[in-house]
C-alpha positions in Angstrom: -46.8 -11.1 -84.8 -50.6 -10.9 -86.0 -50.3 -14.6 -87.4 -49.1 -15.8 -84.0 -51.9 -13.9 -82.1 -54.6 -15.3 -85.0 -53.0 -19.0 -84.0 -53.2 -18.2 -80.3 -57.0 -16.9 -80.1 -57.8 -20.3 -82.3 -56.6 -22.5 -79.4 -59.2 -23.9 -77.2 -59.7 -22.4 -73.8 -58.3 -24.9 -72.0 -54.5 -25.4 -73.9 -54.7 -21.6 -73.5 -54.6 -22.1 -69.6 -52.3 -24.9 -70.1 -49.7 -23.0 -72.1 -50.0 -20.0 -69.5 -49.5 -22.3 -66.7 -46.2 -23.1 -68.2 -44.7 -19.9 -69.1 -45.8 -18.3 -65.7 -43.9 -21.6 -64.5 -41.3 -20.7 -66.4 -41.4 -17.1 -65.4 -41.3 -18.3 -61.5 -38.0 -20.5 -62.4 -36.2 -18.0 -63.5 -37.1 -15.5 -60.5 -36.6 -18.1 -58.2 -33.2 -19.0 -59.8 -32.0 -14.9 -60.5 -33.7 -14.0 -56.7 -34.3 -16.3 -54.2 -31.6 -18.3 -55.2 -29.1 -15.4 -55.0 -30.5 -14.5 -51.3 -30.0 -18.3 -50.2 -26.4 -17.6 -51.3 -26.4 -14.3 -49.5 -27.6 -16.0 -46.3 -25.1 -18.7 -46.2 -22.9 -16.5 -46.7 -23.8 -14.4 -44.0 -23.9 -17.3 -41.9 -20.3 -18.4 -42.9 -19.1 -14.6 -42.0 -20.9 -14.8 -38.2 -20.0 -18.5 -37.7 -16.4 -16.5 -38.5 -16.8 -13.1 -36.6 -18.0 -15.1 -33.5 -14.7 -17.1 -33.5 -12.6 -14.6 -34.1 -14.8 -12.6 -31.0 -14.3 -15.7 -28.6 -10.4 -15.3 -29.0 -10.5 -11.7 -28.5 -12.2 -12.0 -25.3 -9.6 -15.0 -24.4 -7.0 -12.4 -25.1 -8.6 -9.6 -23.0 -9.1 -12.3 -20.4 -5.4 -12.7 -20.6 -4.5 -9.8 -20.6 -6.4 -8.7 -17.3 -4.5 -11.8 -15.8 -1.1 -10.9 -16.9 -1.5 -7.5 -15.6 -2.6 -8.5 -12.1 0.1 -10.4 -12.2 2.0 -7.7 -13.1 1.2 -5.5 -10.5 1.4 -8.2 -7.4 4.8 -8.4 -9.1 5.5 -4.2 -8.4 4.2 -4.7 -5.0 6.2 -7.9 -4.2 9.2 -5.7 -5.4 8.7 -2.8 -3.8 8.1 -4.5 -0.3 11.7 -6.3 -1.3 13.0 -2.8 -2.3 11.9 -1.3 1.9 13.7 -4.4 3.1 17.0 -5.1 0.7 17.1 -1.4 -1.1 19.5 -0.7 -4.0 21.2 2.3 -2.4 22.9 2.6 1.0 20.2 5.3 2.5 22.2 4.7 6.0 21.4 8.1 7.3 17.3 7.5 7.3 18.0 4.2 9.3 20.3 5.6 11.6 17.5 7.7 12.3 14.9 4.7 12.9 17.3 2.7 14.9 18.0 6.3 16.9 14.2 6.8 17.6 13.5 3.4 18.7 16.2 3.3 21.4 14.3 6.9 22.8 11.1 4.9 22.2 12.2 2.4 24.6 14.3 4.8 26.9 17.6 4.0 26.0 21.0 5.9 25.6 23.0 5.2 22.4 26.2 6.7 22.9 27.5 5.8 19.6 27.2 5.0 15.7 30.9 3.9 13.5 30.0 2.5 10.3 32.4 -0.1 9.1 33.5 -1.0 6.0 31.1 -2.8 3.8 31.3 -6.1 3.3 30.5 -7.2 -1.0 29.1 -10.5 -1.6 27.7 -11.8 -4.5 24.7 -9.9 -5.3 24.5 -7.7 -1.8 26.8 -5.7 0.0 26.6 -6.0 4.2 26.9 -2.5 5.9 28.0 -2.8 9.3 27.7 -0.1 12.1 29.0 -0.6 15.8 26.6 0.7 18.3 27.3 1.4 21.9 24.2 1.7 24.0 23.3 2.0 27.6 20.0 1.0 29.5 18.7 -1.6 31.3 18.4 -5.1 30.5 14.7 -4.7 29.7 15.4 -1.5 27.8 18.4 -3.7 25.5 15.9 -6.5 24.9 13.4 -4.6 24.0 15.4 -2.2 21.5 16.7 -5.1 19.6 13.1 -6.4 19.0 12.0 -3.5 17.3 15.5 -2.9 15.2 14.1 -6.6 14.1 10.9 -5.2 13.5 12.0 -3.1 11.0 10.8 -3.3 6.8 14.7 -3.0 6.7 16.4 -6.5 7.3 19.0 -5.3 10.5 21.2 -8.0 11.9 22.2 -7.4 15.5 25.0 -9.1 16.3 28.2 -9.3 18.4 26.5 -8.3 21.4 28.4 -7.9 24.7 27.3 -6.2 28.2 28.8 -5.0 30.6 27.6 -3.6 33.8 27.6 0.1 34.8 25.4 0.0 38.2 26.1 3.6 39.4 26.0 3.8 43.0 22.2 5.2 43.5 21.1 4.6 40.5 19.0 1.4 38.6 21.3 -1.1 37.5 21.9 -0.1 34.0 24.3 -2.1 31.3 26.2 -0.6 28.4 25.9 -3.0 25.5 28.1 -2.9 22.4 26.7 -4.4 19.4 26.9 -4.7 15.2 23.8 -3.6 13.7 24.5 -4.9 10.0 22.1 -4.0 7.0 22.4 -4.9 3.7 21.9 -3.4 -0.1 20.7 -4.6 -3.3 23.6 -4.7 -6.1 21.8 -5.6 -9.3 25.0 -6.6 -11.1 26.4 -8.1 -8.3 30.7 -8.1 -8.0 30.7 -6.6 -12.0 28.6 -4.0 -11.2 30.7 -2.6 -8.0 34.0 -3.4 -10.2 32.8 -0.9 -12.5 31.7 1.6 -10.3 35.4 1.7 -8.7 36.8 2.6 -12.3 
């Protein structure tokens, strides 16, 4: 060690700056290579791993997008059926529009004498309900009780319609009218479905 210190001081001044130069080139190579080198991998990296993450963010947001679609979608769907459930419902709930069709014809002033429910009619996917009504009131009074039966949510069929006169003596001229209101209901499994119920 002291003969390479001896052969070091006997270089001139300059070669001395010369050969310092070098190693503290040497000595910034390596840092350069073990440091800066390893942090430009690191940031590539990185950049690789956002480029990635941001992807994998913009088809997440497409899927939330999505999503918020389908489930509008969904619930026009549950208020498209329910409206169809008021006006072609899955059960007979003849008793409730008895009691519509009932307050309409006092709504209007009118006499209904009578209900008979008929037997039910089974098509495909529905079954038709008919009930005979027998009503009395003026002509007005009919006319006007069979628009708001058709105003119903229910769909109501009036049908079979026939008047007859019944002018009392001092009184208006009144008609009775005899008529089939027919309703209908849902059968989700159609002619199977009521087969089985039968059994």
């Amino acid at each position: 060690m002291g003969e390479i210190l001896e052969k070091f001081s006997a270089i001139p001044a300059a070669q001395k700056f010369l050969i310092l130069l070098v190693v503290m080139g040497l000595m910034g190579a390596g840092w350069y290579t073990l440091s800066i080198q390893d942090m430009d991998d690191g940031l590539e990296s990185a950049r690789r791993d956002t480029q990635r993450l941001n992807n994998e963010l913009t088809a997440e947001n497409a899927k939330v997008a999505n999503l918020r679609k389908f489930e509008e979608e969904v619930e026009l769907l549950k208020k498209q059926r329910e409206e169809m459930t008021d006006r072609l419902p899955a059960d007979e709930e003849i008793a409730s529009l008895l009691q519509k069709i009932h307050g309409q014809g006092k709504i209007v002033g009118l006499e209904i004498n009578r209900f008979e429910r008929e037997a039910p009619q089974i098509a495909d996917l529905f079954v038709r309900i008919p009930v005979k009504m027998t009503l009395n009131g003026t002509f007005h009074q009919i006319a006007t009780f069979f628009y708001y039966v058709g105003k119903l949510t229910r769909i109501v069929n009036v049908e079979n319609i026939s008047l007859v006169s019944s002018q009392k003596e001092l009184g208006p001229a009144t008609l009775m009218a005899t008529c089939t209101a027919t309703t209908f209901m849902y059968r989700p499994g159609g002619l199977g479905a009521l087969t089985a119920e039968k059994k």
